[in-house]
C-alpha positions in Angstrom: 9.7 -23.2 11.4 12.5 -22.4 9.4 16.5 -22.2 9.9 16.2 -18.4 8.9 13.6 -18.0 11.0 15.2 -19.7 13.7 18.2 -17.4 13.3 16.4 -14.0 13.1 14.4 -15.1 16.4 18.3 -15.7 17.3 19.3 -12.5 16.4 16.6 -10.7 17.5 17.1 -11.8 21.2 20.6 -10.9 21.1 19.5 -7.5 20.2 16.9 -7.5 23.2 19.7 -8.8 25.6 21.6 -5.4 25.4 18.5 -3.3 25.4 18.2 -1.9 28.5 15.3 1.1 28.6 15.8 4.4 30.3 13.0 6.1 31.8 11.4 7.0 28.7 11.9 3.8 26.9 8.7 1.9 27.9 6.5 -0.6 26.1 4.0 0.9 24.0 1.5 -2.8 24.7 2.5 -1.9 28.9 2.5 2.3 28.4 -0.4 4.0 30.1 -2.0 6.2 27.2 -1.0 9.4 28.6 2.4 8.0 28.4 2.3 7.7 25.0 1.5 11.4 24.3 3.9 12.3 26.5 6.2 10.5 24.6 5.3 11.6 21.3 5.1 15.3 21.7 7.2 15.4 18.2 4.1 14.7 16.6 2.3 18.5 17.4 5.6 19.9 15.4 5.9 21.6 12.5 6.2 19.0 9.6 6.4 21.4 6.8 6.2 20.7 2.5 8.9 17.8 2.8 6.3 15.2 3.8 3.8 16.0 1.7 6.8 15.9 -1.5 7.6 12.4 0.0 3.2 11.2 0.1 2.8 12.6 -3.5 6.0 10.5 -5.3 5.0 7.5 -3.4 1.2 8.0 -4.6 2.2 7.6 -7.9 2.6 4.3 -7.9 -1.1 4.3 -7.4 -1.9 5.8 -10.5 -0.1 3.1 -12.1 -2.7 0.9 -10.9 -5.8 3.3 -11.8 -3.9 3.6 -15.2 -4.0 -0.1 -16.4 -7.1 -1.0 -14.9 -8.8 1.5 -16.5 -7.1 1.8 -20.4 -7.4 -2.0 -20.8 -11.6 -1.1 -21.5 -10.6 1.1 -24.6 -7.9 -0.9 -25.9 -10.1 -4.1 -26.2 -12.4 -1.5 -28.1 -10.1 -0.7 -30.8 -7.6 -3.1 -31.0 -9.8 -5.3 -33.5 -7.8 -7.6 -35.9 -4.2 -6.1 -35.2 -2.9 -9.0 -33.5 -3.8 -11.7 -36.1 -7.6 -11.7 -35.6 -10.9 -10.4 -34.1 -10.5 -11.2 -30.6 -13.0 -13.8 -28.9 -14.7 -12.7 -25.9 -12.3 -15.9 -24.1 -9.2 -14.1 -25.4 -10.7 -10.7 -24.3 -11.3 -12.4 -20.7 -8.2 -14.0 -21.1 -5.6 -10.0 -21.7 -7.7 -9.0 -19.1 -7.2 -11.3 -16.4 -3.9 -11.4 -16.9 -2.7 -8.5 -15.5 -5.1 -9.8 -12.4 -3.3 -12.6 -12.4 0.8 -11.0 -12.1 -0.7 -8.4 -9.9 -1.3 -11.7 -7.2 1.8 -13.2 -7.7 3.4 -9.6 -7.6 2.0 -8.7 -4.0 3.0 -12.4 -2.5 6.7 -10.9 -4.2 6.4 -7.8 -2.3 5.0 -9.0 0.8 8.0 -11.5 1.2 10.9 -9.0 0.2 9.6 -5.6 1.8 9.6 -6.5 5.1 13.4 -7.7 4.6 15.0 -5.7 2.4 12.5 -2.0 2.9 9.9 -0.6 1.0 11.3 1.7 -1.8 13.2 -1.8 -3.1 10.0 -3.4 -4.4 8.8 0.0 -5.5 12.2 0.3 -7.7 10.9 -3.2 -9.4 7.5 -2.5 -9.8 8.7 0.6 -12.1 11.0 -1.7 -14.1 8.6 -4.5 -14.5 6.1 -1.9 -15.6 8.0 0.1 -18.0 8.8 -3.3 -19.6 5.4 -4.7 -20.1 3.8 -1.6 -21.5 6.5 -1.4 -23.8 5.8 -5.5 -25.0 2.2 -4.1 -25.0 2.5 -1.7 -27.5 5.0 -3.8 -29.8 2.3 -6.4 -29.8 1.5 -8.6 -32.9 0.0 -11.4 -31.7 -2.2 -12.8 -28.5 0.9 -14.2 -26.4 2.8 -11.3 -27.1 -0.1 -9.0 -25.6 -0.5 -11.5 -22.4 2.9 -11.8 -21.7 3.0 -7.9 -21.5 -0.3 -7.7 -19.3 1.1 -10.6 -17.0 4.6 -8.3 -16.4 2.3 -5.2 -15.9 0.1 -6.8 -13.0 3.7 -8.0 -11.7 4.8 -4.4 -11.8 1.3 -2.3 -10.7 1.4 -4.7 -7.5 4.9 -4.5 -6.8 4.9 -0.6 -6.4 1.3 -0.1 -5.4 1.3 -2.8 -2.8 3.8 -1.0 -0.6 2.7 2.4 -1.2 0.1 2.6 1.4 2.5 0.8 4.2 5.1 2.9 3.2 2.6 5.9 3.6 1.7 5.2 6.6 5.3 4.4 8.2 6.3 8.1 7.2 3.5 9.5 7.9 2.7 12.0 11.1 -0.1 10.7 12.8 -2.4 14.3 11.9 -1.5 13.6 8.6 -1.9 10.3 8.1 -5.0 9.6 7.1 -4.9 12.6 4.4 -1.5 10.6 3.1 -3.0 7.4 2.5 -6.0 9.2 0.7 -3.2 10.5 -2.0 -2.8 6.7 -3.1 -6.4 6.3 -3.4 -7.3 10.0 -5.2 -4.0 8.9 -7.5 -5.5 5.4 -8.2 -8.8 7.4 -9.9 -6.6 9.9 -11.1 -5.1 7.3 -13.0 -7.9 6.0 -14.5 -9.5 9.6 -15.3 -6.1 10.5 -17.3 -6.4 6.4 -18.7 -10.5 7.2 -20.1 -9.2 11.1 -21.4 -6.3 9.1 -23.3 -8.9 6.1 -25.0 -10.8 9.1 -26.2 -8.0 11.5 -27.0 -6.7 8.3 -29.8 -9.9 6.8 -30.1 -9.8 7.9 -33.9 -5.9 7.9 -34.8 -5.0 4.3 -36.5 -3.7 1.5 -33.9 -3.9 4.4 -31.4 -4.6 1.4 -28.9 -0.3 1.5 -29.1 -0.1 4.9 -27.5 -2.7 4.0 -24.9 -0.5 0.8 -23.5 2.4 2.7 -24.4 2.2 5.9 -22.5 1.6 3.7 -19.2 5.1 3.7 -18.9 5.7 7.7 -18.4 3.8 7.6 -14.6 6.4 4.8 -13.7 9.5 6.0 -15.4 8.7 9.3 -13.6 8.3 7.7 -10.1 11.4 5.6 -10.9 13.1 9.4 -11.4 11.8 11.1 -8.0 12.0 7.9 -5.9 16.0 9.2 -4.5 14.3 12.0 -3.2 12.3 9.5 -0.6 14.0 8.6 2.2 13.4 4.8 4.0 10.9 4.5 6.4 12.4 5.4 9.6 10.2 2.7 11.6 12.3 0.0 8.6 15.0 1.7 9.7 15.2 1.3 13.2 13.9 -2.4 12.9 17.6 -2.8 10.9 19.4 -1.2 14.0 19.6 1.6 11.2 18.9 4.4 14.6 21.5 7.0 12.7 19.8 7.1 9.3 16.1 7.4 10.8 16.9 10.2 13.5 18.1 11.7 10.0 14.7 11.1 8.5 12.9 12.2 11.3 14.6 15.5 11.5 13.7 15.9 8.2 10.0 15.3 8.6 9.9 17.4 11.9 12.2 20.4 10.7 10.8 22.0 14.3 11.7 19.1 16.5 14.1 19.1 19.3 16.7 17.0 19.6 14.8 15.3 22.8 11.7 15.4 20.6 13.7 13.3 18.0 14.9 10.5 20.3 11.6 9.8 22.1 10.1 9.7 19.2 13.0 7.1 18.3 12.7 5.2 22.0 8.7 4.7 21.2 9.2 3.1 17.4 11.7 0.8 19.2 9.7 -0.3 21.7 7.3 -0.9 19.6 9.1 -3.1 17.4 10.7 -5.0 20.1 6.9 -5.8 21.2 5.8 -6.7 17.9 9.0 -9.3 17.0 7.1 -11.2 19.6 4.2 -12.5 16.9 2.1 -11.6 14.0 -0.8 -11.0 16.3 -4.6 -10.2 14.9 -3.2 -9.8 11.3 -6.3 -11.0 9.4 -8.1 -7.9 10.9 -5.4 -5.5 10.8 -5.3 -2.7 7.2 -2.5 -1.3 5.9 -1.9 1.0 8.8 -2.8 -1.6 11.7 -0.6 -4.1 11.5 2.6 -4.8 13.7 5.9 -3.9 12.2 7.5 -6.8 11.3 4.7 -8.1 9.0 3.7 -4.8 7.8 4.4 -5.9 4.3 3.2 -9.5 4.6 -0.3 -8.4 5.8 -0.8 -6.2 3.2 0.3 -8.6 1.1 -2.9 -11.0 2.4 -5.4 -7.9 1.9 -4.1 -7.2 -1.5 -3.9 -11.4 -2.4 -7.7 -11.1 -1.7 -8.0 -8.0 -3.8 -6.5 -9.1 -6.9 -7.7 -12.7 -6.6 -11.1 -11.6 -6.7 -10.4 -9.0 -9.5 -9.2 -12.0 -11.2 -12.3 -14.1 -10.6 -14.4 -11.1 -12.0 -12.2 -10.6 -15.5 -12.1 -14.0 -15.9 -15.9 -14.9 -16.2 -17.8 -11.4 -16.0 -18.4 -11.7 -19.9 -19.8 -15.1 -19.4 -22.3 -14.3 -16.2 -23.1 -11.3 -18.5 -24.2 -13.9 -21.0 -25.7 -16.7 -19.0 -27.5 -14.8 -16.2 -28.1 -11.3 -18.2 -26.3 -7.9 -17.4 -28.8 -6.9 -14.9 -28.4 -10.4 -12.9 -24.3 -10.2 -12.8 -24.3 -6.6 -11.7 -27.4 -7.2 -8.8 -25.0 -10.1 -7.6 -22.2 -7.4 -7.5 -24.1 -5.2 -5.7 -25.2 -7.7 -3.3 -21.6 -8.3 -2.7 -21.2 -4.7 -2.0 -23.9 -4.3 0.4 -22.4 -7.1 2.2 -19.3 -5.8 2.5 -21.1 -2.3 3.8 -22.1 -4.0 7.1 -19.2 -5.6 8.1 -17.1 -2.0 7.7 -19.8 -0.4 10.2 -19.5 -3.7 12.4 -16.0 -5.0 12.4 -13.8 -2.3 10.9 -12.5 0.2 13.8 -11.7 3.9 12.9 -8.0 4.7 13.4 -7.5 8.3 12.4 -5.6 10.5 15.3 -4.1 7.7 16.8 -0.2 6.3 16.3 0.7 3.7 15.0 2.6 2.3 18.0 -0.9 2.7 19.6 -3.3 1.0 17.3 -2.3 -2.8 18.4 -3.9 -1.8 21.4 -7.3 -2.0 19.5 -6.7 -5.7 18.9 -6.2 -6.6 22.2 -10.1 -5.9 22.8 -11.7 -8.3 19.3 -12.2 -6.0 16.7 -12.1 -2.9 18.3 -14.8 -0.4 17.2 -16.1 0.9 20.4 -12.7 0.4 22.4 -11.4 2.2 19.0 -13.8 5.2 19.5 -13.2 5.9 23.0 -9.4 6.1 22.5 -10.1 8.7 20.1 -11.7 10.9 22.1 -9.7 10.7 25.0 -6.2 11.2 22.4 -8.8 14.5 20.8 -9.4 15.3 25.0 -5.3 15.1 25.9 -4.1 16.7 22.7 -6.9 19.8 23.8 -5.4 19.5 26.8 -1.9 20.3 26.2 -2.7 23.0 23.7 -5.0 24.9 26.3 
């Protein structure tokens, strides 16, 4: 272990020493479940347009992703000799990989630095680091110069899109949440739609592969622009003793709250928090909006490693299984893979939508949680009917 982790555990108990819980302070892992809707009455409140501004900004850092993923298809189309030569299909492998390749490093970047410093600072980088490699992109003259700009973009499409979805669902009301989250994925292939409508759009105008690389930069300079209008995630907050600036947040996000509202609301994210300093618990199960507080941003980090380290393996050597095993082999493998993957969702992967997410460790506690996941659905749909009737 190390000496800074030995002093946050340090400072971390000192916090705990002075804690002392009133009546409504409890622990979310000890709570009964009726406690915890008891507690968390804010969440049938009014949330109003704010929230939904807040989900939309942050989703653009999504598109940045569906962007470059999907204009790197057209540029290797019609880039032909303008950086020194016709490309080989190794070089072709090689710009697209690349961006594969910063985007891993980018998300290990992310995942170390979220968790300590909050989520809109990596976001803020990710729409630097972007900016700059579309820009050394479309000034390209030569094959380093072009790989050097996708290796900065995959730094700066992971960095920002990384920490959208845990910053999503920090923010997020629990009857919202799951509608949030889908904004970063409808962004991600809204990106790529407005990426395929650009390849076409200069598909005929000379070295109009330039504006396609080039006009990447608008989505990030524009969420770079909007980002002051999102406030820190009041669960980050409160896990920096910042309890002022998130029952300002939360006021914001539930304009109908009452003050009471507001500070339960507050007691439960604590407790929470103070449960889950204790370890990193099931994280290699755990999704964006499952895992424990404090390594919110590290586990995504893990699931998004996986992602781009496999989107690596597959621009790196799809032209070659193309060649070697025919296109019909490389894409029945891939759908092999798919199917694979298919099972294990129905199998291992619980369904989380209505419950908070002080409440979704709870899952864990019983292996992976489908059918325990299920039945604390319906009893949350039951108790919310409940108090409405």
């Amino acid at each position: 272990m190390s000496s800074s982790s030995l002093k946050d555990g340090q400072k971390s108990l000192e916090r705990d020493k002075d804690f002392v819980p009133n009546s409504s302070q409890i622990e979310v892992g000890k709570a009964s479940f009726h406690d915890s809707i008891e507690l968390d009455a804010i969440e049938h409140t009014d949330t109003g347009w704010y929230i939904w501004l807040i989900a939309l900004t942050a989703s653009i850092g999504g598109m940045l992703f569906g962007y470059d993923t999907g204009i790197i298809s057209a540029v290797l189309v019609y880039i032909e000799d303008s950086l020194g030569h016709l490309l080989s299909a190794s070089e072709k492998e090689l710009i697209t990989s690349l961006c594969s390749a910063g985007a891993f490093v980018g998300s290990i970047i992310a995942g170390l630095t979220a968790d300590r410093y909050g989520r809109k600072g990596p976001m803020y980088l990710g729409c630097a680091l972007f900016t700059v490699g579309a820009v050394l992109q479309a000034s390209a003259y030569s094959v380093p110069q072009m790989a050097v700009g996708r290796l900065i973009v995959g730094f700066g499409v992971e960095s920002a899109a990384m920490i959208v979805p845990a910053y999503i669902a920090e923010i997020a009301p629990t009857k919202h949440r799951g509608r949030m989250i889908g904004l970063n994925n409808v962004s991600i292939t809204g990106g790529q739609v407005i990426s395929y409508t650009l390849g076409a759009a200069f598909a005929s105008v000379p070295n109009g592969w330039r504006y396609m690389v080039g006009l990447g930069g608008i989505p990030s300079i524009l969420l770079a622009i909007l980002l002051p209008l999102c406030p820190e995630s009041p669960r980050q907050l409160i896990y920096h003793d910042k309890r002022e600036e998130a029952r300002t947040v939360l006021h914001r996000i539930f304009r109908s709250a009452t003050l009471e509202q507001v500070q339960d609301k507050i007691n439960l994210i604590e407790a929470g928090v103070r449960e889950s300093q204790a370890s990193i618990g099931n994280t290699a199960w755990m999704s964006a909006d499952f895992f424990p507080m404090e390594v919110r941003a590290v586990g995504t980090m893990y699931m998004t490693c996986c992602c781009w380290g496999s989107n690596l393996i597959v621009s790196s050597t799809f032209l070659s299984m193309m060649k070697g095993i025919t296109p019909s082999g490389a894409f029945g493998f891939y759908a092999c893979l798919t199917f694979i993957g298919w099972v294990m969702i129905i199998f291992f992967y619980p369904e989380m939508s209505g419950l908070q997410l002080e409440e979704i460790r709870e899952v864990f506690k019983h292996g992976f949680g489908v059918r325990y996941a299920s039945r604390l659905r319906k009893q949350r749909a039951e108790d919310s009917r409940a108090r409405l009737s």
